[in-house]
C-alpha positions in Angstrom: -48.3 13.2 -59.2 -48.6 15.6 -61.8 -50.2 15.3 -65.4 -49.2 16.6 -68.2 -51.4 19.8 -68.3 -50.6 20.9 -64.8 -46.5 20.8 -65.5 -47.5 23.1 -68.3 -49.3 25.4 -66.4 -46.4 25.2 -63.9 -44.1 25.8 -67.1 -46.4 28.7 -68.6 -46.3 30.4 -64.7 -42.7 30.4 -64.8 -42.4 32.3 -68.2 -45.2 34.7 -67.3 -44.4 35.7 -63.8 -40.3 36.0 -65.2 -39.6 33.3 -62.4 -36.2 31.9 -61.9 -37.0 28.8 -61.2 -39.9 26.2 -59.5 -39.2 23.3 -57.5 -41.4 20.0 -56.1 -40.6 17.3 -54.8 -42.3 14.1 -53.1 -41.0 11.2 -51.9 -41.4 9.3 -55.1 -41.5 12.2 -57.7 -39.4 15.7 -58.0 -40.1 18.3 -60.8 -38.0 21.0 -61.5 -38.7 24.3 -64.0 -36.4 26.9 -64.7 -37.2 29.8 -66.2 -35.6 32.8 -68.5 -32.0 31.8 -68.4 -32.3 28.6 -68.4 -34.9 26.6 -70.6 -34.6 23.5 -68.6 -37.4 21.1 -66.9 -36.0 17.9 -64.9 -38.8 15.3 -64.0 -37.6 12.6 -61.8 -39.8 9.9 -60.8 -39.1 6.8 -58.8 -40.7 4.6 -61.6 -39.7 6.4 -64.6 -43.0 6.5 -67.0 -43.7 6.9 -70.4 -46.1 9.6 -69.2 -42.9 11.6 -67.1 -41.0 11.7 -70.5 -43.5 13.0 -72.3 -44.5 15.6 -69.7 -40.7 16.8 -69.8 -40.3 17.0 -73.4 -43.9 18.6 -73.5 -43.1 21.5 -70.8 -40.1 22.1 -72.8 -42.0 23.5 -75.7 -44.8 24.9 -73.5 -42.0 27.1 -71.4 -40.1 27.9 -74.5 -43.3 28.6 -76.2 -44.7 30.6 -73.7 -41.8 32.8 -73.0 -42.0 35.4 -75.9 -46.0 36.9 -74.5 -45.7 39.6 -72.0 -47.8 38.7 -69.1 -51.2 40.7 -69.0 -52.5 41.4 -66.0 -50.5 41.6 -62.0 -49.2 38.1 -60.8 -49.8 37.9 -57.1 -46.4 36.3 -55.7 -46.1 34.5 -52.1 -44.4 37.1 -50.2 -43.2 34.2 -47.7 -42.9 30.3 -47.4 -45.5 28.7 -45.7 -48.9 26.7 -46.8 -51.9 28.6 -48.9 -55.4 28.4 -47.7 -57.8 30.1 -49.6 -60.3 30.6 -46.7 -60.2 31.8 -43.3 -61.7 28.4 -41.8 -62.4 25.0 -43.5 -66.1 25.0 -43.3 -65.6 28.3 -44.8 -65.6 29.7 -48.5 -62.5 31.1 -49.9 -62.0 34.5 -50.5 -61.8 34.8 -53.3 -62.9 33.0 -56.3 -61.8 32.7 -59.9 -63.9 35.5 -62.2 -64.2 37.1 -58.3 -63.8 41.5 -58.8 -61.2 42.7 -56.3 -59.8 46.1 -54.9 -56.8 47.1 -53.3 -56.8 46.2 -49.9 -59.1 43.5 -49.7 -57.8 39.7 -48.0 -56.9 37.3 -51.1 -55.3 34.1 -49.0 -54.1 33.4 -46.0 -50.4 32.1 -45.6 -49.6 29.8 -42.8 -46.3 30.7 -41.5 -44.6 29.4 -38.3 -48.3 28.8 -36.7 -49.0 32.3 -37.4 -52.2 33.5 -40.0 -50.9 35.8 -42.4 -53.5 37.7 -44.3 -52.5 38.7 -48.1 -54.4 41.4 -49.4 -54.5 42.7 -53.1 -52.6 45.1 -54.6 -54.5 45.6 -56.9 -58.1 46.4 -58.3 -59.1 43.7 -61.1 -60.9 40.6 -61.8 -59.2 37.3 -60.5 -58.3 35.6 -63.7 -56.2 32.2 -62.1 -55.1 30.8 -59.1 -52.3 29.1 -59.3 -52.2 26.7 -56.0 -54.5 24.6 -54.4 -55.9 24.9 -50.8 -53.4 23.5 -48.2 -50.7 23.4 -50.9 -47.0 24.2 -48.9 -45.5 27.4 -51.1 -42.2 28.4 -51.7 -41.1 32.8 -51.2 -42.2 34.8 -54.6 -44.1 31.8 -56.2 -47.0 33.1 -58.2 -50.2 32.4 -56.6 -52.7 34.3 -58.5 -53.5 36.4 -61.5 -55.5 40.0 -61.6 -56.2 41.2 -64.7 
């Protein structure tokens, strides 16, 4: 389940990147943020908390907040559906790192896809300012996965 700062992030991600929308679901908890056109965030969870409530109301304001800053740096988006890992092997380390200086070209992630490896490289030359997903995380087409500034 999520907490309260990570729906933010989420919410934040949405308005920065100009998303449409973000979807998760579990079998006992489904999260839903839309962005630009629609200011809405939909947190469902089996046993409805005090904690979910306040999350929604709380991403709210953080996406509605977060909406009027232009984005600084490149937002690297999933350019297909499939799970993240950050390094080529487990026993490995990941490519790249948060604070990590990057040039066009080199291998960010990996995106599993249909049992093939697909290497993501940078467009960009920057510093890696956030990642956005966690190792083995399943990720949806054009969901932000990184930040270059």
């Amino acid at each position: 389940m999520y907490n309260i700062e990570e729906i933010e992030k989420l919410a934040k991600t949405v308005a920065e990147c100009n998303l449409g929308k973000i979807k998760i679901e579990t079998e006992d908890f489904k999260l839903t943020i839309e962005g630009q056109s629609a200011k809405s965030v939909v947190v469902q969870n089996a046993p409805v908390s005090a904690a979910a409530v306040v999350s929604t109301e709380t991403a709210e304001k953080s996406a509605s907040e977060t909406e009027a800053p232009e984005i600084s740096g490149n937002c690297v988006k999933a350019p297909i559906v499939g799970t993240f890992y950050s390094a080529p092997a487990p026993d490995q380390k990941p490519f790249v790192a948060v604070g990590d200086t990057v040039k066009k070209g080199d291998v960010l992630f990996i995106i599993e896809s249909m049992k093939l490896m697909n290497e993501v490289q940078s467009d960009y030359d920057g510093v890696v300012k956030e990642i956005f997903v966690a190792n083995g995380e399943a990720i949806e087409y054009d969901q932000p996965i990184m930040l270059i500034k």
